[in-house]
C-alpha positions as CSV (number, residue, x, y, z in Angstrom):
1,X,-0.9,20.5,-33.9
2,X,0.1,21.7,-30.4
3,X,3.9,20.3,-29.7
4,X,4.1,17.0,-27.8
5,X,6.9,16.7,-24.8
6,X,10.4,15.0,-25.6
7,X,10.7,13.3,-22.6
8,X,13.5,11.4,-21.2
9,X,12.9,9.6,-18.3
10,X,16.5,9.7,-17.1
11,X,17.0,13.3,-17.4
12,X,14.4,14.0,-15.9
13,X,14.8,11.4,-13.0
14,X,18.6,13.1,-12.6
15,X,16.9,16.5,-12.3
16,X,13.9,15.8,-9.9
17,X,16.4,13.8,-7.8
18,X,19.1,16.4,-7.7
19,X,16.6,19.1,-7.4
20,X,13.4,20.0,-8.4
21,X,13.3,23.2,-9.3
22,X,15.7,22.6,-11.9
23,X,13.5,20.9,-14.2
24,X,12.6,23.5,-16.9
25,X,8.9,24.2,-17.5
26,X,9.1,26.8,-20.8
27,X,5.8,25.5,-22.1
28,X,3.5,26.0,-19.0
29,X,0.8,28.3,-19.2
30,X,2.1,31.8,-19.4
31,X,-0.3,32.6,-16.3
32,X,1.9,30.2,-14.0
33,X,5.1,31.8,-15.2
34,X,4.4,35.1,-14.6
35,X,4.3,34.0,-10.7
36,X,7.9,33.2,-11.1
37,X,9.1,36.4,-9.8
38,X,5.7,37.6,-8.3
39,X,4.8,35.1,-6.1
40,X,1.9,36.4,-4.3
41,X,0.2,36.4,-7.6
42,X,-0.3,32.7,-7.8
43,X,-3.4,32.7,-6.1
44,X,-5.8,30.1,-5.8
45,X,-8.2,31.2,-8.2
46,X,-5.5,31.5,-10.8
47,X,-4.2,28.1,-10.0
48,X,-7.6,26.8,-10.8
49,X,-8.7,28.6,-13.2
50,X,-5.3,27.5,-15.3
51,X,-5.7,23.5,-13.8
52,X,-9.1,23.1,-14.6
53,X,-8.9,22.7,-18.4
54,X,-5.9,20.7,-17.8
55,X,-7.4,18.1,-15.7
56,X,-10.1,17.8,-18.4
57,X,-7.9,17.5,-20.9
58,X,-6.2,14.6,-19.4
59,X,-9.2,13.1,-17.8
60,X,-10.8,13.0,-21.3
61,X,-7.8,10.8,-23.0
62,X,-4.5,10.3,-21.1
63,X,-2.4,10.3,-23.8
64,X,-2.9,14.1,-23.3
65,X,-0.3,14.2,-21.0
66,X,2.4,14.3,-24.0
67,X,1.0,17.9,-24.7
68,X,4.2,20.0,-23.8
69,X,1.9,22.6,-22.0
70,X,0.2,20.3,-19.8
71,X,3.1,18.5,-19.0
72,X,4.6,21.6,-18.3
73,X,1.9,22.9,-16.2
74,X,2.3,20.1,-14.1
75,X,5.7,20.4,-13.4
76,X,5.6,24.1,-12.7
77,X,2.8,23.7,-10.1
78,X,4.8,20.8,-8.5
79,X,7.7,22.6,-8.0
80,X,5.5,25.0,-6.4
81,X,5.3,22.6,-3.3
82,X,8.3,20.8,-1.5
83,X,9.0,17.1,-1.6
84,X,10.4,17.1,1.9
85,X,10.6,19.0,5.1
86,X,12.7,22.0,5.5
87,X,14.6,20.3,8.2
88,X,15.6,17.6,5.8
89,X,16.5,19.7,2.7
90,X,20.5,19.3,1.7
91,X,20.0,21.1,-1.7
92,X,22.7,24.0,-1.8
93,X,21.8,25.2,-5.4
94,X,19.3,28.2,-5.4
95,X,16.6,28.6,-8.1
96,X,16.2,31.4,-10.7
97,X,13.0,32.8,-9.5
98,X,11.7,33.5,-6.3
99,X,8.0,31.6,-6.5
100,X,10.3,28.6,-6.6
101,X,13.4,29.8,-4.0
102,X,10.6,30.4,-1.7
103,X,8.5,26.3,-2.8
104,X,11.7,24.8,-1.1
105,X,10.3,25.0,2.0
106,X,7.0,26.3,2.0
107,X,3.8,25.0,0.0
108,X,2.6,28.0,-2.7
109,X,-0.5,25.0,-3.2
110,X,-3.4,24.9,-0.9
111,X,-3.9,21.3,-0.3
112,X,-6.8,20.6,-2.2
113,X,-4.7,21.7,-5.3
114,X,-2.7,18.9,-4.4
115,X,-5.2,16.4,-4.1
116,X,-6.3,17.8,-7.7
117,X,-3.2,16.9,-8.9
118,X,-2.8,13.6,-7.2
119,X,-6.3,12.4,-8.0
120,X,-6.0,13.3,-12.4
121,X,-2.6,11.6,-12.4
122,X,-4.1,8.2,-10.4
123,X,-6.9,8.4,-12.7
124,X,-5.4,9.0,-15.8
125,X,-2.8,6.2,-15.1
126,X,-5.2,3.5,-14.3
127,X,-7.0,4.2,-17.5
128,X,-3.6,3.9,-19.5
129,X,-3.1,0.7,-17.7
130,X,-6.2,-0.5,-19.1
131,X,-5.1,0.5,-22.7
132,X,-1.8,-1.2,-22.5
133,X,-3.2,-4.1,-20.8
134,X,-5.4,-4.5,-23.9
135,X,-2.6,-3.7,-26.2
136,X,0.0,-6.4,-24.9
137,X,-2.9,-8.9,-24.8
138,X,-3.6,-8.7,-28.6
139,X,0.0,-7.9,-29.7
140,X,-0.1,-4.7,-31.2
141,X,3.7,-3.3,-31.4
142,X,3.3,-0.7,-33.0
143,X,1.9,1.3,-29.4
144,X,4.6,-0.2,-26.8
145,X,7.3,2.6,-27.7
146,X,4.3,5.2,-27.1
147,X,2.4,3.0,-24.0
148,X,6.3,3.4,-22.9
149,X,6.7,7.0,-22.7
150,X,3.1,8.1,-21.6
151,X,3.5,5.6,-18.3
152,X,7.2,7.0,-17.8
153,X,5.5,10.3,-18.0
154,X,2.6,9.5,-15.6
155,X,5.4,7.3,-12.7
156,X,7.5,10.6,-12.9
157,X,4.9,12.6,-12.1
158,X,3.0,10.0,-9.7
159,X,6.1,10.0,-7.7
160,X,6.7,13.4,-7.3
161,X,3.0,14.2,-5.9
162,X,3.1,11.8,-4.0
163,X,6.2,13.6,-2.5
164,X,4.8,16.6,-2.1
165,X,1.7,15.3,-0.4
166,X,3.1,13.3,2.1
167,X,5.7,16.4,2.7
168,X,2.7,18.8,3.1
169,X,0.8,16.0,5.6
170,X,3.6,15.7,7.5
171,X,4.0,19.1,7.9
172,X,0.6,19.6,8.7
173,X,1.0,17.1,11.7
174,X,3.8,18.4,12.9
175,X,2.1,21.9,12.8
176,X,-1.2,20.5,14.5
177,X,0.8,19.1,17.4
178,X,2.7,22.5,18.1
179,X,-0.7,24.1,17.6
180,X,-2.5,21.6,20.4
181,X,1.0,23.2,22.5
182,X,0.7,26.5,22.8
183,X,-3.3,27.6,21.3
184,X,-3.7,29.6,18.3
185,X,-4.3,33.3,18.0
186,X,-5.2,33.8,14.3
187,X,-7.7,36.1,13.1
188,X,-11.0,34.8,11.8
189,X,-9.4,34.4,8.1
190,X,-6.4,32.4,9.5
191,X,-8.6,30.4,10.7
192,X,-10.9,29.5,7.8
193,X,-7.6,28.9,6.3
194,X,-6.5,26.6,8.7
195,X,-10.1,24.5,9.3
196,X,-9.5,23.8,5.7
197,X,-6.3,22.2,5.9
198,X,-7.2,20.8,9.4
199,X,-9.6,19.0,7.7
200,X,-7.2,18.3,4.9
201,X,-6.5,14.4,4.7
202,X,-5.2,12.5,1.3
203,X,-4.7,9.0,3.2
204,X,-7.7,7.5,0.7
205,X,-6.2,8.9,-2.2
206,X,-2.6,7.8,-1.3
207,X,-4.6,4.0,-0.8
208,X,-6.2,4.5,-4.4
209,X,-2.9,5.5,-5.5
210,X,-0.9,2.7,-4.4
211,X,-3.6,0.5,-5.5
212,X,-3.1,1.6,-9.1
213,X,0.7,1.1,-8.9
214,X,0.1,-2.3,-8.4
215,X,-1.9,-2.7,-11.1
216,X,0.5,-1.3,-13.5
217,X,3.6,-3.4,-12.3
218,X,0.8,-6.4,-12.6
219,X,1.1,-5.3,-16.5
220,X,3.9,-7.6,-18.7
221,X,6.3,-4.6,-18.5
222,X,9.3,-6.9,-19.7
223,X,7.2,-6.5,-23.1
224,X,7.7,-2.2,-23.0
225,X,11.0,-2.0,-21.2
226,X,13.1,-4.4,-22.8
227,X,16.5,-3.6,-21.0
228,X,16.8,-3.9,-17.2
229,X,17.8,-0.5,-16.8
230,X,14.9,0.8,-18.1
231,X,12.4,-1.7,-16.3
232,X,14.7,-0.8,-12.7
233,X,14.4,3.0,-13.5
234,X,10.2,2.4,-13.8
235,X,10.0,0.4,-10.9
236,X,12.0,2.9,-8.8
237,X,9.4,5.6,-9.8
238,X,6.9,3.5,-7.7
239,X,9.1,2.3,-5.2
240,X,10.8,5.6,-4.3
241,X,7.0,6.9,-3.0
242,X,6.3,3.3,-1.1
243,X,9.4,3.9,0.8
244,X,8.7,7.4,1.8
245,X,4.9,6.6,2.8
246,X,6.2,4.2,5.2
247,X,8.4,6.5,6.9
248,X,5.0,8.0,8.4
249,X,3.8,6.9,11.5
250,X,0.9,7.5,11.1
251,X,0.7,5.5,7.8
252,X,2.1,2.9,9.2
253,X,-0.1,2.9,11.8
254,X,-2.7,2.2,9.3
255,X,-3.1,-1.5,8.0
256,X,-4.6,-0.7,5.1
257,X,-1.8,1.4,3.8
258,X,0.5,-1.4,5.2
259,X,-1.3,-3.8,3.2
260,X,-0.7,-1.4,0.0
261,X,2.3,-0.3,0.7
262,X,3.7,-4.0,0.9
263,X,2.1,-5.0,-1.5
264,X,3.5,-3.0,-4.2
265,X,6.7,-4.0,-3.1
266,X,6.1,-7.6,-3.1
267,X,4.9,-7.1,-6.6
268,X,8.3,-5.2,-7.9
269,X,10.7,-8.0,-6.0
270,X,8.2,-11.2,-7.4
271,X,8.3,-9.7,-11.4
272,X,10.3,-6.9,-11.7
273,X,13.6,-8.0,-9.8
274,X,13.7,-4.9,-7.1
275,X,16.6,-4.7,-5.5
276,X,16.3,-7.3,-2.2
277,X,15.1,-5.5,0.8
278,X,17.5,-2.4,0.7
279,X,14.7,0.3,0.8
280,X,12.6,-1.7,3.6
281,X,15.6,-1.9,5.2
282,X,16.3,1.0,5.5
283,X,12.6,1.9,6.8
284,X,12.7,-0.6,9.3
285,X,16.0,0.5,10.7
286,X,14.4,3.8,10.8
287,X,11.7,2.5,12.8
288,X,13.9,0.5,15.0
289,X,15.9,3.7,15.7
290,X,13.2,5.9,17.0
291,X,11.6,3.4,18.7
292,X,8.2,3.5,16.7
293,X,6.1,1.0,16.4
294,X,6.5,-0.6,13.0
295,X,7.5,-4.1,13.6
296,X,5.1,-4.6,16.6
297,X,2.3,-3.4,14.4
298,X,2.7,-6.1,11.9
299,X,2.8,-8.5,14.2
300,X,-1.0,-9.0,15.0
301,X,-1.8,-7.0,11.9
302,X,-4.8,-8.4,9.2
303,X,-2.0,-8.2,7.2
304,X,0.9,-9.8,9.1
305,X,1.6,-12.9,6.9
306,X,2.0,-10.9,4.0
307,X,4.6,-8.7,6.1
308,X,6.1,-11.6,7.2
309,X,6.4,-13.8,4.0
310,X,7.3,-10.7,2.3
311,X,10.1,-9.1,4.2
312,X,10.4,-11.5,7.4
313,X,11.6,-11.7,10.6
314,X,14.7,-8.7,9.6
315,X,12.6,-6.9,7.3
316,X,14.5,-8.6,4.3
317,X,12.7,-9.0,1.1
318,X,12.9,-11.9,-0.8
319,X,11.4,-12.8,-4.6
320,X,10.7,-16.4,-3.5
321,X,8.2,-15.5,-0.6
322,X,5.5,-13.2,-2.0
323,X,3.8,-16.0,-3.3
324,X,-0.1,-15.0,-2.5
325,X,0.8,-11.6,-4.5
């Protein structure tokens, strides 16, 4: 029987948070590690070729995700994409091998790898919410130490695509606009390249995403984490990703992904006890410093009671106001 992943959430949290690249990846598929120190081998037939089976295997039955090689395999491709722009990277420490020195600040995964990667693990995690939800409804104890892990497992990961797709469209925005500046002089490959990632955009998936963290902090969580360190840590692996999708304009701009965004927070405040408005404070002060326009947007928004109810008039949250949620 193939070896299944010790996982532990706060090690791993410590790691990812500290740096990335430090999180160890032995039991990935010995294709991806042998890009470590060749980078220009991890092409994108290679990457498929190694992700296909992977995204079967997990499609097929999430608890799949315990397998040490596919959780492995999904780390190791992860770190091969930064979780925020170069600009904004304070990390000091430098990694082993050069596929991953060079991932700080540069993508190694063509976007539609990471739309792969994004769409299995919102898949996969909606299903699993159906299985606990199913589980904690007819009592069965036996399962909540396992539904546990695999949804820490599944958050951890959520959270870190979800940083290294918004990192890659914000990139790719900033790259349009200095493109629209100065005209392009690529060759006719360059530019196939770059009409695929033109027409590159994972705002539906980050919706369907959000969507389905809502659903799972709808789930009787106090019933699986029973301490509330445990229950904060979870929540913060859906939070954390809220926060940096609203420090996009252009997701902002969006009432939809308002709506989602918001939403999910009400949800962790009303049953989970997140912390009281110090990550939307933080956004909206962000906002209020550059001058962009996040508070005038919710004012006439579809959406605007919720934003007001929920965080009101100075973008404080509040567990007694998200009452509709």
């Amino acid at each position: 029987m193939e070896n299944r992943v010790d996982f532990d959430i706060n090690e791993s949290l410590k790691n990812y948070l500290s740096d990335p690249a430090s999180l160890a990846t032995p039991e990935a598929s010995s294709a991806l590690l042998d890009c470590e120190n060749d980078p220009e081998s991890l092409s994108e037939a290679l990457i498929n070729t190694e992700l296909e089976p992977i995204i079967d295997a997990v499609a097929d039955n999430p608890d799949n995700i315990t397998r040490s090689s596919i959780f492995d395999s999904f780390q190791f491709l992860l770190k091969c994409a930064p979780t925020v722009l170069p600009d904004q990277n304070t990390i000091k420490s430098k990694p082993n091998h050069a596929l991953h020195r060079l991932s700080r600040y540069t993508s190694h995964l063509p976007p539609n790898t990471l739309s792969k990667i994004l769409d299995v693990l919102v898949s996969a995690l909606a299903a699993q919410a159906d299985v606990v939800h199913a589980d904690l409804e007819s009592d069965e104890q036996e399962s909540i130490q396992h539904h546990k892990q695999v949804l820490e497992i599944y958050a951890f990961l959520l959270q870190w695509s979800i940083a290294t797709v918004e990192t890659k469209a914000a990139e790719k925005a900033a790259s349009t606009s200095v493109a629209r500046g100065r005209g392009t002089g690529k060759g006719a490959k360059g530019k196939a390249a770059a009409g695929k990632e033109a027409a590159w955009d994972p705002s539906t998936q980050v919706l369907t995403a959000l969507d389905v963290m809502s659903k799972v902090l709808k789930l009787k969580l106090g019933k699986i984490f029973l301490t509330t360190s445990e229950r904060d840590t979870f929540i913060s692996l859906f939070t954390r990703p809220v926060y940096q999708v609203l420090e996009s304009e252009a997701r902002v701009k969006s009432a939809p992904m308002r709506m989602h965004a918001f939403k999910v927070l009400c949800i962790a405040v009303k049953h989970h006890g997140h912390a009281f408005g110090i990550g939307i404070a933080r956004v909206m002060a962000h906002y209020r410093l550059t001058n962009r326009p996040i508070r005038r947007a919710n004012v006439h928004s579809p959406e605007s009671v919720v934003f007001r109810t929920s965080f009101g008039t100075h973008g404080r949250i509040s567990p007694h106001t998200c009452r509709a949620i």
